[in-house]
C-alpha positions in Angstrom: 80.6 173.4 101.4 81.7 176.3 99.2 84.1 178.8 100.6 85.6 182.1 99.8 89.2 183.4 100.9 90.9 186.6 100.3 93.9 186.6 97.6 96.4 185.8 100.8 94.4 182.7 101.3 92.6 183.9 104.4 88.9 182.1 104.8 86.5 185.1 104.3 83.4 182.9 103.8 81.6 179.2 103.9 78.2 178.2 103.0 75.4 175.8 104.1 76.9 172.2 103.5 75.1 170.5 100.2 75.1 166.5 99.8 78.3 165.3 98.2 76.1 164.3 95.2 75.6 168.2 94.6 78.2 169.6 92.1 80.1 172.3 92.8 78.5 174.4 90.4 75.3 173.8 91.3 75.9 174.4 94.9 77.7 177.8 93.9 74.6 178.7 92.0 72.6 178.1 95.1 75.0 180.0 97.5 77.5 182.7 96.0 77.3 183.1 92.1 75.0 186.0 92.0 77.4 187.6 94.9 80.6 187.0 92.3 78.9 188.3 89.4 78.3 191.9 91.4 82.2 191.4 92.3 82.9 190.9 89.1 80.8 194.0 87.8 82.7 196.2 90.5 86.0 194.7 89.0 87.2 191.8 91.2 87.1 188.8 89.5 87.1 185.3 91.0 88.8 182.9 90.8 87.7 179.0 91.0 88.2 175.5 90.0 87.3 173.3 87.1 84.2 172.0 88.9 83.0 176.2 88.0 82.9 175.4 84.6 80.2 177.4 83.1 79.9 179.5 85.7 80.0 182.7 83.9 81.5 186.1 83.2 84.0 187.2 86.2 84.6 183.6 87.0 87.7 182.3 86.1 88.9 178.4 86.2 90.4 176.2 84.3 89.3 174.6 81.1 88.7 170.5 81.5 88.9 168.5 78.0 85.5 167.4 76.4 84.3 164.1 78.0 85.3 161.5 75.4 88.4 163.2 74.4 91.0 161.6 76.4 93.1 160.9 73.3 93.0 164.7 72.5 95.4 167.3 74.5 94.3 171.1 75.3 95.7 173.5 73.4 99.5 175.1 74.6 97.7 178.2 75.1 94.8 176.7 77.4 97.2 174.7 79.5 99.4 177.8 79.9 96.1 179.2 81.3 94.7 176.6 83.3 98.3 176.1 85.1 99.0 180.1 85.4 95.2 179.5 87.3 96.1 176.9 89.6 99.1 178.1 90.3 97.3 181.4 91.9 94.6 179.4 93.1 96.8 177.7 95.4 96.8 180.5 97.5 93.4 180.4 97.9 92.7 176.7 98.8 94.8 177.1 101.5 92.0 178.7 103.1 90.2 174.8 103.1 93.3 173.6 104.0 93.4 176.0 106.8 90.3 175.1 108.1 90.5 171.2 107.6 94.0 170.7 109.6 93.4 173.3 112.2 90.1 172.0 113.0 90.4 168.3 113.2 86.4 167.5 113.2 86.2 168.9 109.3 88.8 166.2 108.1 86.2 163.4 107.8 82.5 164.6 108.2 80.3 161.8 108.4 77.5 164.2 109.5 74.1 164.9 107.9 74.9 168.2 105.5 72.5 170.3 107.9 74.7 169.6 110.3 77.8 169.9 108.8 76.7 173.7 108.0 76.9 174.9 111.4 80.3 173.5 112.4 81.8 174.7 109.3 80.7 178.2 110.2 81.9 178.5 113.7 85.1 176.7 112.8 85.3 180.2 110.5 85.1 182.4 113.2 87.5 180.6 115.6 89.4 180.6 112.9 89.2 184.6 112.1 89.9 185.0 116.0 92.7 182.9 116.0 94.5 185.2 113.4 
């Protein structure tokens, strides 16, 4: 499931559950890139985790080392970046976080993903009426 939360870390958004074999950027791609990339054209960038990678202009997320490189280290400047990122990014995944521990059925899904889509989604909007 991909979600979107505003800066405060309030959950804005979720999409249709994908398999867990989908990666995160392909399910992006599928649900909300095209929406980002108008956001980002009307100046509001987003931003994302590592599994964005490659995602595109307006997306920002932190930089993983090359596959095959675990004897090399990122460079000062790039891991400045990427924790500056997470560091702001926390405030966003506590919208997940919010969602998972208030609503105990999302902690472990063993659901079909069409299923999964629909709870997600009115777990949202109890959520949103909680507030």
């Amino acid at each position: 499931v991909q979600f979107l939360s505003a800066p405060n870390g309030t959950p804005l958004w979720v999409s249709e559950a994908e398999p867990g074999s989908v990666p995160d950027i392909t399910a992006a791609r599928m649900h909300c890139l095209s929406a980002l990339y108008k956001a980002a054209a009307d100046g509001l960038p987003t931003l994302a985790d590592a599994g964005y990678q490659g995602a595109g202009i307006g997306i920002h997320h932190p930089f993983k080392k090359p596959r095959g490189s675990s004897h090399l280290r990122l460079h000062p400047d790039t891991q400045t970046r990427n924790a500056l990122l997470r560091s702001v990014r926390a405030l966003g995944e506590r919208a997940a976080a919010e969602l998972k521990e208030r609503w105990r059925t999302l902690k472990r899904v063993t659901l079909s993903p069409n299923r999964i889509g629909p709870i997600v989604k009115a777990a949202l909007v109890l959520n949103n009426a909680w507030r």
